[in-house]
N, CA and C atoms as a LAMMPS dump frame, in Angstrom:
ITEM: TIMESTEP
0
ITEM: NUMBER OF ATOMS
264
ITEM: BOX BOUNDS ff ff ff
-5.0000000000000000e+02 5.0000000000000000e+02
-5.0000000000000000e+02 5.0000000000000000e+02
-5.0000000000000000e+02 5.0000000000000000e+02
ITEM: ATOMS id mol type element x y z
1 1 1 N 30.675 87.738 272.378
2 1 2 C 31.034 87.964 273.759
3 1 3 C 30.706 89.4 274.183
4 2 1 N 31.333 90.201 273.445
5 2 2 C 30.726 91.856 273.466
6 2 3 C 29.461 92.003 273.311
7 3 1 N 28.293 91.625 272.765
8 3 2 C 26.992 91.289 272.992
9 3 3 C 26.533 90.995 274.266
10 4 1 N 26.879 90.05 274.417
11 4 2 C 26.291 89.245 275.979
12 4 3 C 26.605 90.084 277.164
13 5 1 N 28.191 90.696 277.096
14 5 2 C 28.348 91.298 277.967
15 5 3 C 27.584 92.94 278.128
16 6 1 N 26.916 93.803 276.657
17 6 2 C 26.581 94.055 276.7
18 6 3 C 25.254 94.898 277.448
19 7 1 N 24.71 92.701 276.873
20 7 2 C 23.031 92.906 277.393
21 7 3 C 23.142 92.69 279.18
22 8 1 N 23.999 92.036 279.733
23 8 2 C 23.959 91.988 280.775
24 8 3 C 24.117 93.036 281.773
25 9 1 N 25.074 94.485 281.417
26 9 2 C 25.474 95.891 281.724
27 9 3 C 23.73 96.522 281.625
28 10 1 N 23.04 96.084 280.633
29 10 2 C 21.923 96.411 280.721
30 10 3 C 21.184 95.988 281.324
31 11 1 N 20.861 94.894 281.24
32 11 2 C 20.07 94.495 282.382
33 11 3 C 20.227 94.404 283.965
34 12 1 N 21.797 94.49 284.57
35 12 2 C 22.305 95.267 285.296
36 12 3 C 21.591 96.519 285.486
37 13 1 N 21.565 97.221 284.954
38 13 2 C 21.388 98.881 284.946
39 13 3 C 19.795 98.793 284.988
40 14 1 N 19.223 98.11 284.319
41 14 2 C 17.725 99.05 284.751
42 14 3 C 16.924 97.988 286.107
43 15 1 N 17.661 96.807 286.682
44 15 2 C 17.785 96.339 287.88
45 15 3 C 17.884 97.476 288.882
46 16 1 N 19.081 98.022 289.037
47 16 2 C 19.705 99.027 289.704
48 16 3 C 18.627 100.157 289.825
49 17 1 N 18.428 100.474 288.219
50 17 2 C 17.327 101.798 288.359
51 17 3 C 16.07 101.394 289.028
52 18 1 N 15.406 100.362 288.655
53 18 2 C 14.337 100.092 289.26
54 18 3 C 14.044 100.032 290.728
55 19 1 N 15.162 99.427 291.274
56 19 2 C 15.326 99.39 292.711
57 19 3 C 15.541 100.754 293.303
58 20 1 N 15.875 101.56 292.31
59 20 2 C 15.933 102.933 293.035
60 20 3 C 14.98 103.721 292.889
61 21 1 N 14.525 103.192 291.845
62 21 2 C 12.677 104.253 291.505
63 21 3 C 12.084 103.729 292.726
64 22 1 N 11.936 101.989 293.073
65 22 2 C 10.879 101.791 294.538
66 22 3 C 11.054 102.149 295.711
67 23 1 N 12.445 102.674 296.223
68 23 2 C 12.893 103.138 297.441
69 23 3 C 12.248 104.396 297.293
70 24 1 N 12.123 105.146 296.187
71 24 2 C 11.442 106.915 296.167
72 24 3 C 10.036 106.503 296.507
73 25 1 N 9.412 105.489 296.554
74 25 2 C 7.651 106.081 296.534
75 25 3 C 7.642 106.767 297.534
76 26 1 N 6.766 107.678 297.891
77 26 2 C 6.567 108.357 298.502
78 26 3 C 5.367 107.543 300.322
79 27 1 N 4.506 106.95 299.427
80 27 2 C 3.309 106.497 300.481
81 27 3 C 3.359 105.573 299.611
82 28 1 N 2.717 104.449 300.71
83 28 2 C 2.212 103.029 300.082
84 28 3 C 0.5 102.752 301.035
85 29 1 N 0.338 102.153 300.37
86 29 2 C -1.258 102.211 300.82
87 29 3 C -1.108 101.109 302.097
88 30 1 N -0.22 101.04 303.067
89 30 2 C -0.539 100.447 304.349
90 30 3 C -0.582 101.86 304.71
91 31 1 N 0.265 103.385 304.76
92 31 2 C 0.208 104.632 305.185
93 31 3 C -1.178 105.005 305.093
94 32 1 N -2.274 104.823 304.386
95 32 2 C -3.304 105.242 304.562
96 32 3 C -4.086 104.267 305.471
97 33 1 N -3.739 103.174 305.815
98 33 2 C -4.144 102.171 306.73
99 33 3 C -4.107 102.895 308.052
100 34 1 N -2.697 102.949 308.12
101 34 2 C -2.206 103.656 309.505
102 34 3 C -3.06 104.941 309.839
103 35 1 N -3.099 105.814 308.8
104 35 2 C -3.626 107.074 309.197
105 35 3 C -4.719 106.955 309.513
106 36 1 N -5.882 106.314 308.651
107 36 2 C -7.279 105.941 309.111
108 36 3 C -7.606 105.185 310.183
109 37 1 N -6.571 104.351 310.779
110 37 2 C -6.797 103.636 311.929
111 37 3 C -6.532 105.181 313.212
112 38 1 N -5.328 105.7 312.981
113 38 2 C -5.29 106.59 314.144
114 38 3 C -6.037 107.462 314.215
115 39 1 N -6.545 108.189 312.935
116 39 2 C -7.662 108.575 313.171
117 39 3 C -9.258 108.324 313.856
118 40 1 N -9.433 107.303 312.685
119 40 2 C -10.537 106.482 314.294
120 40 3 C -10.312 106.11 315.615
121 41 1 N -9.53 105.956 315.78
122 41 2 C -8.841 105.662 317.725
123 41 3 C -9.271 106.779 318.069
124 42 1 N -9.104 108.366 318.323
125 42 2 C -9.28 109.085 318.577
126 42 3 C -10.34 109.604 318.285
127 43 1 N -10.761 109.671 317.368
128 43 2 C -11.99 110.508 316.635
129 43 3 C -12.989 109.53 317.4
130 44 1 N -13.302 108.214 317.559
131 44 2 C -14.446 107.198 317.65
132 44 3 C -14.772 107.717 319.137
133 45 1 N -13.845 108.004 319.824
134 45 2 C -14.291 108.44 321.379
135 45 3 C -14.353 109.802 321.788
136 46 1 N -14.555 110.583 320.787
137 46 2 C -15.091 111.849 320.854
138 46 3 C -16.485 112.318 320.594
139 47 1 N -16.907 113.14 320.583
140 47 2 C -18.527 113.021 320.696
141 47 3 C -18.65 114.744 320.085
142 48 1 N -17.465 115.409 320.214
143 48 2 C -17.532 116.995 319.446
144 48 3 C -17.678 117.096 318.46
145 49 1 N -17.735 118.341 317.384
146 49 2 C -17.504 118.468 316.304
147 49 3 C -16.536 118.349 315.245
148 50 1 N -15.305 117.913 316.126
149 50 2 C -14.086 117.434 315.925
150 50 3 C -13.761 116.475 315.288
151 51 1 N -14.758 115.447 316.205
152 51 2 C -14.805 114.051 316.15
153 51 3 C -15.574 113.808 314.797
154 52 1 N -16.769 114.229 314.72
155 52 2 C -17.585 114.158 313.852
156 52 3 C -16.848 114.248 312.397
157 53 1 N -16.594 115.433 312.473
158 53 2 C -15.692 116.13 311.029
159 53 3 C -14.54 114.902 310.698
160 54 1 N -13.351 114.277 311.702
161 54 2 C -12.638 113.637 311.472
162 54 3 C -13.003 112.407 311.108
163 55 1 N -14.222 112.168 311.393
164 55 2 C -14.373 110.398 310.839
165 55 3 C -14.978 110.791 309.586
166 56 1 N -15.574 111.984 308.931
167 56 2 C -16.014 111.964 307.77
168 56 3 C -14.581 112.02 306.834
169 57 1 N -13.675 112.838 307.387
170 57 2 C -12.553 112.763 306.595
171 57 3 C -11.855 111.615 306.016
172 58 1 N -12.022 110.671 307.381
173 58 2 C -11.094 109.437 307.442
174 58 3 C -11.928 108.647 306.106
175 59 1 N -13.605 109.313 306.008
176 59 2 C -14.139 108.271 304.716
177 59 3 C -13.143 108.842 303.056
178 60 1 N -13.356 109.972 303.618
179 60 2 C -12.547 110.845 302.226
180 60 3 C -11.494 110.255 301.808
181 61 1 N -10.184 110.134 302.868
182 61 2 C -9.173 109.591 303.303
183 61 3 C -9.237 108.128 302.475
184 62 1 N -10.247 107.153 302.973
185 62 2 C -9.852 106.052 302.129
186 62 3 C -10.189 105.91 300.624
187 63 1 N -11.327 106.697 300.191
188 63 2 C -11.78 107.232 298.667
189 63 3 C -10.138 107.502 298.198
190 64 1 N -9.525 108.892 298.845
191 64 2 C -8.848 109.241 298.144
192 64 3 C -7.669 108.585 297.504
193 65 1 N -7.247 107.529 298.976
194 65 2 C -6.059 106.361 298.978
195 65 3 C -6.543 105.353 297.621
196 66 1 N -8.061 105.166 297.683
197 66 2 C -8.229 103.75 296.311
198 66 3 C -7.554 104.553 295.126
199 67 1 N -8.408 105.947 294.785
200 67 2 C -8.291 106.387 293.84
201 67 3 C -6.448 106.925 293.456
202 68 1 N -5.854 106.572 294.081
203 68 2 C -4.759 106.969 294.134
204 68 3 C -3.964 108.438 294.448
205 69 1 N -4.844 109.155 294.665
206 69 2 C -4.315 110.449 295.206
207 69 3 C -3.612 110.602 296.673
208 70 1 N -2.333 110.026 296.721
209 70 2 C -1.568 109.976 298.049
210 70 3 C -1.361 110.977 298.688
211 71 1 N -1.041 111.836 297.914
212 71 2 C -0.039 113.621 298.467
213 71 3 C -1.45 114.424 298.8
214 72 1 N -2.55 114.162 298.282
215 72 2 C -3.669 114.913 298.593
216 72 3 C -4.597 114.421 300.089
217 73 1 N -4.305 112.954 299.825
218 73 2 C -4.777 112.004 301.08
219 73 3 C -3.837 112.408 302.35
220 74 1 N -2.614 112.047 302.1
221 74 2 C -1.483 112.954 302.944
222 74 3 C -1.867 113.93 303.804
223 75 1 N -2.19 115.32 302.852
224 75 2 C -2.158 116.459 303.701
225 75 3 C -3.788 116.564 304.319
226 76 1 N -4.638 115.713 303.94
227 76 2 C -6.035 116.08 304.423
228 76 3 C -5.963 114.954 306.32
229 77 1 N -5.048 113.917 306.063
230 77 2 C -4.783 113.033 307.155
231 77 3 C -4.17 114.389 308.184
232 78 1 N -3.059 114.758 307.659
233 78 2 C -2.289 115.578 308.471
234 78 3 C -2.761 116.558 309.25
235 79 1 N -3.752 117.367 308.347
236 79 2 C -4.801 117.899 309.176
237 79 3 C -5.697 117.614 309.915
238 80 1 N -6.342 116.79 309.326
239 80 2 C -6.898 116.114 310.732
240 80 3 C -6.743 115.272 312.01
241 81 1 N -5.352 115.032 311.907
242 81 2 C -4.65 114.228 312.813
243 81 3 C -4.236 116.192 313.852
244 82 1 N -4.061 116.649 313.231
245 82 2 C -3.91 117.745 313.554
246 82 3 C -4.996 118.508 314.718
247 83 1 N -6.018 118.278 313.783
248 83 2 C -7.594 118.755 314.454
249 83 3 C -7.846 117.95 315.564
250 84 1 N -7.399 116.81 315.827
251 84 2 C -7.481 116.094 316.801
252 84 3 C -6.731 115.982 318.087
253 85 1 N -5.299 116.754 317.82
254 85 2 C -4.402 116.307 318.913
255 85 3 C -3.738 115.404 318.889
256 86 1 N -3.512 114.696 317.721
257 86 2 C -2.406 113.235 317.536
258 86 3 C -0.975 114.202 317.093
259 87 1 N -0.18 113.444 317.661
260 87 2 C 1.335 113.557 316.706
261 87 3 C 1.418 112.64 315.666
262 88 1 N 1.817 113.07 314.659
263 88 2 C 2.018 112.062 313.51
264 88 3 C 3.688 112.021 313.714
């Protein structure tokens, strides 16, 4: 009985933990969806150097999202959402 109840406190517990490790991710790859879409909205109807620069990013942007680099994809979106005049 002390066994069972045991394994169940355990398996309890890393339930619990797990569910709390997935609430921390940080970005999930629809966030790089989003960013690359708002980026092109804006960037696609510009014709400056602005524009130009931001849709090359937005290619970077999705490279960086496959390869998994979020926090780096992150701040290069941010800036260029930046360079553009969007609020994020």
């Amino acid at each position: 009985m002390i066994r069972i109840m045991l394994v169940m406190f355990a398996l309890v517990s890393m339930m619990w933990l797990s569910t709390a490790a997935m609430a921390q991710q940080s970005t999930v790859m629809s966030d790089c969806d989003q960013w690359i879409a708002k980026i092109h909205a804006e960037a696609d109807d510009r014709v400056d150097e602005a524009g130009w620069t931001a849709r090359q990013k937005a290619d970077d942007i999705a490279q960086m999202c496959k390869e998994g680099k979020m926090t780096e994809a992150q701040k290069t979106a941010s800036d260029m959402m930046t360079l553009l005049g969007i609020k994020m």
